[in-house]
C-alpha positions in Angstrom: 83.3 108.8 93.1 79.4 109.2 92.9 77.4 106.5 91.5 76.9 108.3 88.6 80.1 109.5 87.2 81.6 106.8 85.1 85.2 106.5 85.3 86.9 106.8 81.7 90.2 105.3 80.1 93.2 106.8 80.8 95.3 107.0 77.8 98.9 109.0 77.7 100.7 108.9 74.5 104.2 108.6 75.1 107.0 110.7 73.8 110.5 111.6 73.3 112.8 114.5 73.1 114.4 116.7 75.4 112.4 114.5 78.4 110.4 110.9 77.8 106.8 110.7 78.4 105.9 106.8 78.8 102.7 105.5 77.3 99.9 104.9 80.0 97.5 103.0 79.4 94.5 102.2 82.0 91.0 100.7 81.3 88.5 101.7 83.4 86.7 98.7 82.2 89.0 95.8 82.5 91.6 97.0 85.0 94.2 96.3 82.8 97.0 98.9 83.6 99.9 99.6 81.2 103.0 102.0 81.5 105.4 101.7 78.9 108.6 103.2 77.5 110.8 106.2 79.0 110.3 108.0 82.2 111.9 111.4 82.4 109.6 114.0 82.8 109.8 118.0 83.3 106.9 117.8 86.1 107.1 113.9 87.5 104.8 114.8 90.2 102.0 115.9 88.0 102.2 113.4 85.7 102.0 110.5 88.2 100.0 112.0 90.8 97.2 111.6 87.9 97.9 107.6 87.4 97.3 107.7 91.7 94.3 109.7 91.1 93.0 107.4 88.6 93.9 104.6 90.7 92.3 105.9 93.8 89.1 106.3 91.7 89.1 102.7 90.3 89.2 101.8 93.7 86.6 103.1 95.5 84.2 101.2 92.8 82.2 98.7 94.3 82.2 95.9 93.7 85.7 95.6 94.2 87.3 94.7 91.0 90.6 93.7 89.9 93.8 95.8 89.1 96.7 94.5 86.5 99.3 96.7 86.2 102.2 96.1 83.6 105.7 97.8 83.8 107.5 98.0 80.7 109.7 100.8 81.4 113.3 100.9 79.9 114.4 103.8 81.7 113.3 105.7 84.7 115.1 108.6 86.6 115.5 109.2 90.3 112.1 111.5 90.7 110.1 109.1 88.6 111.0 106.2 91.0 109.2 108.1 93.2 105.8 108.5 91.4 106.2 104.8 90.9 106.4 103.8 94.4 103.6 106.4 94.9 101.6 103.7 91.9 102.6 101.2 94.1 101.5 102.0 97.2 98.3 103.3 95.8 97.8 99.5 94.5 98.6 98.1 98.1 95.6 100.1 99.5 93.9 98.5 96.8 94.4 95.0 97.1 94.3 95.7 101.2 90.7 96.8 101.3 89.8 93.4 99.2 90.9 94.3 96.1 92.2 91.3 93.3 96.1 92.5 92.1 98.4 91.4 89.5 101.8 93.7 88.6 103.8 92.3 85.8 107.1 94.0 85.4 108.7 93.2 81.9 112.5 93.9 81.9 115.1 93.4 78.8 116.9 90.0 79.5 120.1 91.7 79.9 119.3 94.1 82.4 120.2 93.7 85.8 119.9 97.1 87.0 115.7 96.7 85.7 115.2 93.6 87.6 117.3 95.0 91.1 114.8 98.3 90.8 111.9 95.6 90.4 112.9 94.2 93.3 113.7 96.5 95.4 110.3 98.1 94.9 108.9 94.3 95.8 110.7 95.0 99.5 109.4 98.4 99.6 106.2 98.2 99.5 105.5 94.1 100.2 103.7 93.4 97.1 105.1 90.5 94.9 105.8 91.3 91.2 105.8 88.9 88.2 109.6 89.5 86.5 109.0 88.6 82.8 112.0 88.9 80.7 111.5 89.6 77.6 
């Protein structure tokens, strides 16, 4: 990103029908990171490839400034696990090349299956996760 291009918000308004759009919500200023809701999309790739993008732009700001990222997904399907992971990953660059990271993964109190995907993301990519019921 060139020194003068200032990275904007990224805001998605979520929604639901025949597939779920989550609510994304990422401040370019504070690094606070939110994706919320539903994920079951028509074109997963698309959709998360820009949250990477984004990401990727944050980045490569210096100085080097901190990313929180909170999960508060209900549901996710099998292709948006993968545009997850892809988040995730993106994040571990991040915090590898100096970077401050925080991921928060909210989770209803009565859902195991939540908490296992949580974790098993945790062993995927090495990067611990705050587990906040709620």
């Amino acid at each position: 990103m060139s020194s003068s291009e200032v990275l904007q918000n990224l805001e998605i308004e979520g929604r639901a029908g025949s597939f779920f759009i989550p609510t994304v919500s990422f401040n370019a200023n504070t690094g606070v990171c939110s994706i919320e809701g539903e994920s079951y999309l028509e074109n997963t790739w698309e959709f998360y490839s820009n949250l990477v993008n984004w990401l990727k732009r944050y980045s490569e700001q210096e100085p080097k400034r901190p990313v929180t990222l909170n999960f508060k997904l209900l549901y996710f399907n099998t292709s948006s696990s993968k545009g997850i992971l892809d988040v995730l990953k993106c994040l571990k660059a991040h915090k590898a090349s100096g970077g401050e990271l925080t991921i928060n993964w909210f989770y209803p109190e009565d859902d195991d299956d939540n908490v296992a995907e949580a974790e098993d993301f945790m062993a995927d990519t090495d990067l611990p996760m705050t587990l906040i019921p709620y």
